[in-house]
C-alpha positions in Angstrom: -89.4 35.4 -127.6 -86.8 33.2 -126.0 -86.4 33.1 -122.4 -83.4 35.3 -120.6 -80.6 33.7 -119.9 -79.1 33.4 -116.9 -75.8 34.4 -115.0 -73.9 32.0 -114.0 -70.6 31.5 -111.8 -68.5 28.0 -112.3 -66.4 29.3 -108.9 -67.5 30.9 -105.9 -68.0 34.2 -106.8 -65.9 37.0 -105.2 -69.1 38.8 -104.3 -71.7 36.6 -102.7 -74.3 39.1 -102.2 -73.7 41.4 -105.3 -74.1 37.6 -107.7 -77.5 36.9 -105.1 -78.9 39.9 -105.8 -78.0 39.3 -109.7 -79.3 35.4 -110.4 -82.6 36.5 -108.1 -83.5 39.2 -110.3 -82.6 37.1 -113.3 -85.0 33.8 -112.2 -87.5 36.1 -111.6 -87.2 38.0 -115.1 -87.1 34.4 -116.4 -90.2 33.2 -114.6 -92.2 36.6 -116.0 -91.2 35.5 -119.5 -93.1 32.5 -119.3 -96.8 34.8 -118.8 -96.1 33.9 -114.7 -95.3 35.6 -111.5 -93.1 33.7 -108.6 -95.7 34.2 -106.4 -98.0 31.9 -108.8 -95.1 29.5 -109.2 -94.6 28.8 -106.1 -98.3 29.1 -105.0 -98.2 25.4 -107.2 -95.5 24.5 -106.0 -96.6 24.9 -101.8 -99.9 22.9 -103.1 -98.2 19.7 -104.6 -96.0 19.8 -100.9 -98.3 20.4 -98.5 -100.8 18.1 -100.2 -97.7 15.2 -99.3 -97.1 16.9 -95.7 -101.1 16.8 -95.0 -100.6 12.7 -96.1 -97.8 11.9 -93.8 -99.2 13.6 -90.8 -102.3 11.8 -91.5 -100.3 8.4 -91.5 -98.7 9.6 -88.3 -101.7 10.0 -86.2 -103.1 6.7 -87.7 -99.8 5.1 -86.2 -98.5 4.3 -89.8 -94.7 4.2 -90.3 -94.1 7.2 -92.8 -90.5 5.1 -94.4 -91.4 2.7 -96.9 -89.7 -0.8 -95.7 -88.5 -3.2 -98.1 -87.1 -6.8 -97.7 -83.4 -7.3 -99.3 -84.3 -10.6 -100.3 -87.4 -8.9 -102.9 -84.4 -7.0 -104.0 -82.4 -9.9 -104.8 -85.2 -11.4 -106.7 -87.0 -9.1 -108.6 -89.9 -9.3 -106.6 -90.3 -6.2 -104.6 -94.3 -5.5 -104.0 -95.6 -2.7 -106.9 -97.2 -1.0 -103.7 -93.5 -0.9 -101.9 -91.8 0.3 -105.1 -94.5 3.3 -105.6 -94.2 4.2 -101.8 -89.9 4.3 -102.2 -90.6 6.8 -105.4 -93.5 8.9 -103.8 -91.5 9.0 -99.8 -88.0 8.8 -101.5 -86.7 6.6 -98.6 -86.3 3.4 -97.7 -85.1 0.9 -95.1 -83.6 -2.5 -96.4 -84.3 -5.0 -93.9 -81.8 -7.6 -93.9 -79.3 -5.9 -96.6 -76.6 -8.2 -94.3 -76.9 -10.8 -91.8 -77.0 -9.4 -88.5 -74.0 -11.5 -87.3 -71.9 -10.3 -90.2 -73.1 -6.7 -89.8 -72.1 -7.5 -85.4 -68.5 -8.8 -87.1 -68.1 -5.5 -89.1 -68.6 -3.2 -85.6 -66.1 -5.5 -83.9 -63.8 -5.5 -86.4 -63.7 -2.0 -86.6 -63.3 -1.4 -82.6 -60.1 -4.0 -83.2 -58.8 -1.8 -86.2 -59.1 1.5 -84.5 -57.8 0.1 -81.0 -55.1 -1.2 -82.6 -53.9 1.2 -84.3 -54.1 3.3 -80.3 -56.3 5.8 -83.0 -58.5 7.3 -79.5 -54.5 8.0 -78.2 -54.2 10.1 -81.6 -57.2 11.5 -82.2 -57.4 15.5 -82.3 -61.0 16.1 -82.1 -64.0 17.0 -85.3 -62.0 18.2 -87.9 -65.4 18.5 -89.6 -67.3 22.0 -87.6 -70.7 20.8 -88.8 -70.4 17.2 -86.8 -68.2 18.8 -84.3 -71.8 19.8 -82.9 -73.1 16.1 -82.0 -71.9 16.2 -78.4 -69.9 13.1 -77.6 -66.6 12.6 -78.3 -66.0 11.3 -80.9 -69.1 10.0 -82.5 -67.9 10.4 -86.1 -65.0 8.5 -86.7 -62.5 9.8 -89.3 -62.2 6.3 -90.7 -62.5 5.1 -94.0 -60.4 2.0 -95.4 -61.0 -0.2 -92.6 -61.7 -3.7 -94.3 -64.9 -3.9 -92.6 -66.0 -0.6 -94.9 -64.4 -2.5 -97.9 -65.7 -5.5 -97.2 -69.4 -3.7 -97.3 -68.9 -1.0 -100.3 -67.5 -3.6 -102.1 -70.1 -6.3 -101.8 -72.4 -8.3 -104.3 -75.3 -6.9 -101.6 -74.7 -3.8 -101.4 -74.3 -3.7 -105.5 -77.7 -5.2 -106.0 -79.2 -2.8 -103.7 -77.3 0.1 -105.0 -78.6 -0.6 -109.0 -82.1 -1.0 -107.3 -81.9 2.4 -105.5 -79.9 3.7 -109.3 -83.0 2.3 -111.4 -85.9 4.6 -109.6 -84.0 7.5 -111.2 -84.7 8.4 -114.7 -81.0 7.6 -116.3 -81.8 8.2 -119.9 -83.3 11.3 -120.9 -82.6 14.1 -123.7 -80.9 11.2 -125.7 -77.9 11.0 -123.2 -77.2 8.4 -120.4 -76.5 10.4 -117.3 -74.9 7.6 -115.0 -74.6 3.6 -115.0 -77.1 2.5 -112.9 -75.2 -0.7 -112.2 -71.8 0.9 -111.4 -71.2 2.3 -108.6 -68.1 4.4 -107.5 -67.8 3.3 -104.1 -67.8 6.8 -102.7 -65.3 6.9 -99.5 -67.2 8.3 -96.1 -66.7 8.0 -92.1 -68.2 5.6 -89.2 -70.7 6.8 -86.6 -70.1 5.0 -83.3 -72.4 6.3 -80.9 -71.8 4.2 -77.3 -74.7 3.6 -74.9 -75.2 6.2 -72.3 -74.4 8.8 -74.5 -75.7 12.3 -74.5 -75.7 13.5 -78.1 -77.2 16.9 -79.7 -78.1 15.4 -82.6 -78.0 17.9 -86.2 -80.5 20.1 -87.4 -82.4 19.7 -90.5 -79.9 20.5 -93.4 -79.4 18.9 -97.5 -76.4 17.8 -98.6 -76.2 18.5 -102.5 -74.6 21.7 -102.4 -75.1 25.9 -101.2 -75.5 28.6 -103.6 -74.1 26.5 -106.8 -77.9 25.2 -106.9 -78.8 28.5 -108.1 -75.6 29.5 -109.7 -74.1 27.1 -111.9 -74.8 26.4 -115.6 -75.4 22.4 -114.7 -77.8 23.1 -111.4 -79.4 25.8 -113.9 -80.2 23.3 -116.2 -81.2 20.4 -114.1 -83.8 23.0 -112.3 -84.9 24.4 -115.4 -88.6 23.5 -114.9 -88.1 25.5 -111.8 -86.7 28.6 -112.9 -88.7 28.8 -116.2 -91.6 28.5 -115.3 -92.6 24.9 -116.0 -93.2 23.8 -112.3 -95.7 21.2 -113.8 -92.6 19.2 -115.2 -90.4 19.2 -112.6 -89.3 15.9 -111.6 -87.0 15.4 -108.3 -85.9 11.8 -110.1 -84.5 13.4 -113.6 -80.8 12.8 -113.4 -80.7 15.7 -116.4 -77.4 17.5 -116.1 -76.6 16.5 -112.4 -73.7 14.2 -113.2 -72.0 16.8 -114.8 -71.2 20.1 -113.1 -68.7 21.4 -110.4 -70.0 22.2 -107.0 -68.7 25.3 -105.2 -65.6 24.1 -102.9 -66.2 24.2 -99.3 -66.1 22.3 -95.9 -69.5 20.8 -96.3 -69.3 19.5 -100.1 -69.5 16.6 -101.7 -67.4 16.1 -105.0 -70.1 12.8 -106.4 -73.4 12.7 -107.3 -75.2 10.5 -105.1 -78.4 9.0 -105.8 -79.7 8.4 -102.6 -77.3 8.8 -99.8 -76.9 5.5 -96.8 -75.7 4.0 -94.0 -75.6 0.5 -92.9 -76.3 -0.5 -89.5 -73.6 -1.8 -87.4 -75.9 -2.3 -84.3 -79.3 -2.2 -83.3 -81.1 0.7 -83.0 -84.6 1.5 -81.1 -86.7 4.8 -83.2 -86.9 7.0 -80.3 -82.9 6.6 -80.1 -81.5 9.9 -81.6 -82.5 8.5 -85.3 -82.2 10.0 -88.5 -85.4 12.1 -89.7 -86.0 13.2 -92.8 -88.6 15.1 -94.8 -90.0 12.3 -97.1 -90.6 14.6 -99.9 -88.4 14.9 -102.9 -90.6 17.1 -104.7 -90.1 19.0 -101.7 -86.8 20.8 -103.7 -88.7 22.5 -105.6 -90.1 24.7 -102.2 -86.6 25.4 -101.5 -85.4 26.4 -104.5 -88.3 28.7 -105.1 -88.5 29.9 -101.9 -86.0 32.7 -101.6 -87.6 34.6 -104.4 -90.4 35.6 -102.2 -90.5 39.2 -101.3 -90.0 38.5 -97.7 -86.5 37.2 -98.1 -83.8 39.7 -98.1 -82.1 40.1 -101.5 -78.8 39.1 -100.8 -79.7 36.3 -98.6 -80.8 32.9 -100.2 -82.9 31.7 -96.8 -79.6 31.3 -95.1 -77.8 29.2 -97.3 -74.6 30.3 -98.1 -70.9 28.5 -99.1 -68.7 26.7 -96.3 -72.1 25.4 -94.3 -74.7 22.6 -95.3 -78.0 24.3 -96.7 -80.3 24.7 -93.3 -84.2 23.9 -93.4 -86.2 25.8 -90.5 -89.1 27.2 -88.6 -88.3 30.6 -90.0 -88.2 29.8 -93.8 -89.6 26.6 -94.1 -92.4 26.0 -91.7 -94.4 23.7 -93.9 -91.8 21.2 -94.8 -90.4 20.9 -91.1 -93.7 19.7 -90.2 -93.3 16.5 -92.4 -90.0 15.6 -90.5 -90.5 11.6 -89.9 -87.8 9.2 -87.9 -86.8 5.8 -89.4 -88.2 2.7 -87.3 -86.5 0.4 -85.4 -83.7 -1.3 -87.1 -81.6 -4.0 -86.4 -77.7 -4.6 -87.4 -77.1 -5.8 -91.0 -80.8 -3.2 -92.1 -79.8 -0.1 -94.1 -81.3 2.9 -94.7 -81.7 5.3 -97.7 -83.2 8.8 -98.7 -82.9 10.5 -101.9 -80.4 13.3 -102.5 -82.2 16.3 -102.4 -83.7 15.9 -98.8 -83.3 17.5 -95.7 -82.6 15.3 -92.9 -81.8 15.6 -89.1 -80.7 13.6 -86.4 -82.6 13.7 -83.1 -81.0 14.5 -80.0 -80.7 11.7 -77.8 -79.9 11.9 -73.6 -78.8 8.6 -72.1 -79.0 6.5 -75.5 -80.1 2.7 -74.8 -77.7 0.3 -77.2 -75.4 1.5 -79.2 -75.7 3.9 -82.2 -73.1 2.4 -84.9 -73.1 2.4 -88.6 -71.3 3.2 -91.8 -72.2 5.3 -94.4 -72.3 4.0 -97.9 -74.2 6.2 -100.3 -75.1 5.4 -103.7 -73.0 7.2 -106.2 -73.2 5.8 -110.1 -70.6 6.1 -112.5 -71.2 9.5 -114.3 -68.8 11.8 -115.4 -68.6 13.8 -112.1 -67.9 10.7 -110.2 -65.2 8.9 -113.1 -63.4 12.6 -112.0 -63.2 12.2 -108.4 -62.4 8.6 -108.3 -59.1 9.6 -109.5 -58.8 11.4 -105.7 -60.3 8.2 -104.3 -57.9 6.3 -105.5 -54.9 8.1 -104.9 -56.2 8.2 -101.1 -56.6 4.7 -100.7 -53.6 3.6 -102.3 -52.3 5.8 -99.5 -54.3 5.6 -96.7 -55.3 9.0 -96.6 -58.5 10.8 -95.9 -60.4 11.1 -99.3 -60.0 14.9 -100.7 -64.4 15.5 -100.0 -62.9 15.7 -96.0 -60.5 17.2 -93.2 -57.1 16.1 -93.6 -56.7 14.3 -90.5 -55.1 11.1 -92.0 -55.2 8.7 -89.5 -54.6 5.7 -91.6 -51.5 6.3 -93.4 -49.2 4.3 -91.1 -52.1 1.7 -89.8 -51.0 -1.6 -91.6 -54.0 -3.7 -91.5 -55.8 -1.1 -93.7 -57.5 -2.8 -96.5 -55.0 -3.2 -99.5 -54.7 -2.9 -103.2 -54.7 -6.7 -103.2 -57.5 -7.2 -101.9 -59.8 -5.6 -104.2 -62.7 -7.5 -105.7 -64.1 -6.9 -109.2 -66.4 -4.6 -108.2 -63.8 -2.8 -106.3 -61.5 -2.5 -108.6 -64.2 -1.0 -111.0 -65.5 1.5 -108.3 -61.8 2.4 -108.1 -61.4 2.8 -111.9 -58.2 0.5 -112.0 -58.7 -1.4 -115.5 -58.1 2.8 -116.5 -54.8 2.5 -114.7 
């Protein structure tokens, strides 16, 4: 007998809690099919995580640094250590420790402070137009910024390629006889600048994941690329199977994210001590499968999905999520030029900081490979840029229509120009 099929909504569905109530009891019914109860499912599931959590608070009170740390020139060469490499896959997470030269990476931040300066952007500025990092504290700390030629200069970089189709290649790419993104093309996906000054009080953000709210569960694409975990088949599931995640919409909302990103980034811009309001994150991508699974327990309302819900980022917590919280692990120290990199699918927080020593500074750069989903919303990436716009994923603020030093059309490399998709145009 062939599994049940589930519901699924390619919009936001008019009624969030009757459509809850609807794909719960239809996971479950599809679970029993397979001779299993959720309970058991997810009973193998809380083994396999807690099994990691139990080895990274073991390497904590040893005084082992939980991120795997790799050198960019290993990248560059082919030669990362088979020890490093297995410790990215198993952690998902990595630092890259001299992904720029320091003084270059020193030159970016200034360069920036001269392009927002002079464009009198602090005279302009209108406060977060984003709620979620309306909540750090100091004002502002995320800058609405994205075509300064410093950020060009660095998404569009031989360096940052190489360590993009690195980050690409621990993904499985090819499966099911289709290829699911180019490892070796990325789409230069368009995001802000974190400028954090010294002395500042900050509130940091709670643990939260970034690939999307209730379209996880209820969406034919999400369906299928978590079909191991609604079937049954927890055994299979594999947090680095690209299978149908390159394909499908996302819900629209304030907190979403129109690419698929392969491990999200930022590049450092400054140096920046551990204990220094850091990003955490919980270095387990298995760790999904717990969250996914998790609101089917009987303890869990039936219209609720453990708080996650359309128009906020999905929340990890004490009340739902106890085990996984525990396994929350900072980056180390890093210096201006490092970068740093964690998988999709995991939650990650930024610690509050009172009286920061240094500066905080850095630009996000994900990784986000050419796949259909991302071809589609490079056409919106374009058409901002070409106009200076903010990128459709984020608040219209638009600061950077009239700035004339913006990075240009002309000054596009190869690799810019493909991220772009202009040989289409």
């Amino acid at each position: 007998m062939s599994a049940p099929a589930l519901p699924h909504w390619e919009e936001t569905p008019a009624d969030l809690s009757g459509a809850i109530r609807e794909v719960k009891a239809a996971i479950r019914a599809r679970i029993a099919a397979s001779g299993r109860t959720v309970e058991e499912v997810f009973a193998a599931v809380e083994r396999r995580v807690e099994a990691e959590v139990e080895q990274i608070e073991a390497a904590r009170a040893r005084g082992e640094q939980v991120w795997p740390v790799i050198d960019y020139a290993d990248i560059a060469a082919g030669t990362v250590p088979a020890e490093q490499a297995e410790l990215l896959h198993r952690r998902g997470c990595v630092v890259v420790r001299g992904h720029f030269d320091r003084d270059q990476a020193l030159g970016w931040d200034r360069n920036i402070v001269e392009y927002v300066e002079g464009n009198r952007f602090f005279e302009q500025y209108r406060g977060p137009g984003d709620d979620f990092f309306g909540t750090v504290g100091s004002r502002p700390e995320i800058y609405p910024i994205y075509w300064s030629p410093a950020q060009m200069q660095a998404r569009t970089s031989d360096r940052m390629a190489r360590v993009q189709a690195f980050l690409n290649r621990q993904w499985k790419y090819d499966s099911e006889g289709v290829r699911w993104f180019d490892p070796d093309r990325d789409s230069l996906y368009p995001d802000r600048i974190r400028r954090r000054p010294e002395g500042a009080d900050s509130a940091g953000l709670n643990p939260h994941l970034d690939p999307g709210t209730l379209d996880l569960w209820m969406t034919e694409s999400y369906q299928r690329a978590f079909r191991h975990l609604f079937d049954g088949s927890v055994q299979d599931y594999d947090p680095w199977d690209a299978a149908y995640r390159t394909d499908g919409p996302q819900y629209p909302g304030s907190t979403m994210c129109s690419a698929f990103r392969t491990f999200q980034g930022w590049t450092a811009l400054s140096d920046m001590d551990h204990d220094q309001g850091v990003l955490h994150t919980v270095p387990i991508p298995a760790a999904m499968a717990y969250l996914m699974l998790r609101p089917l327990l009987p303890d869990v309302p039936e219209d609720d999905m453990c708080g996650v819900t359309v128009n906020q980022v999905f929340p990890a917590n004490e009340r739902w999520h106890p085990l996984l919280v525990r396994a929350l692990a900072g980056i180390p120290d890093v210096r201006a030029g490092d970068s740093v990199w964690w998988h999709c699918d995991m939650i990650h927080s930024v610690a509050p900081v009172r009286r920061q020593r240094g500066w905080g500074n850095v630009m996000y750069i994900p990784a986000a490979p050419w796949c259909p989903r991302n071809e589609r919303y490079a056409a919106d990436v374009r058409a901002a840029f070409e106009t200076g716009s903010s990128p459709s994923d984020f608040p219209e603020e638009h600061y950077e229509r009239a700035w004339p030093d913006r990075f240009q059309l002309a000054d596009l490399n190869p690799t810019g120009r493909r991220g772009m998709d202009l040989a289409a145009v």
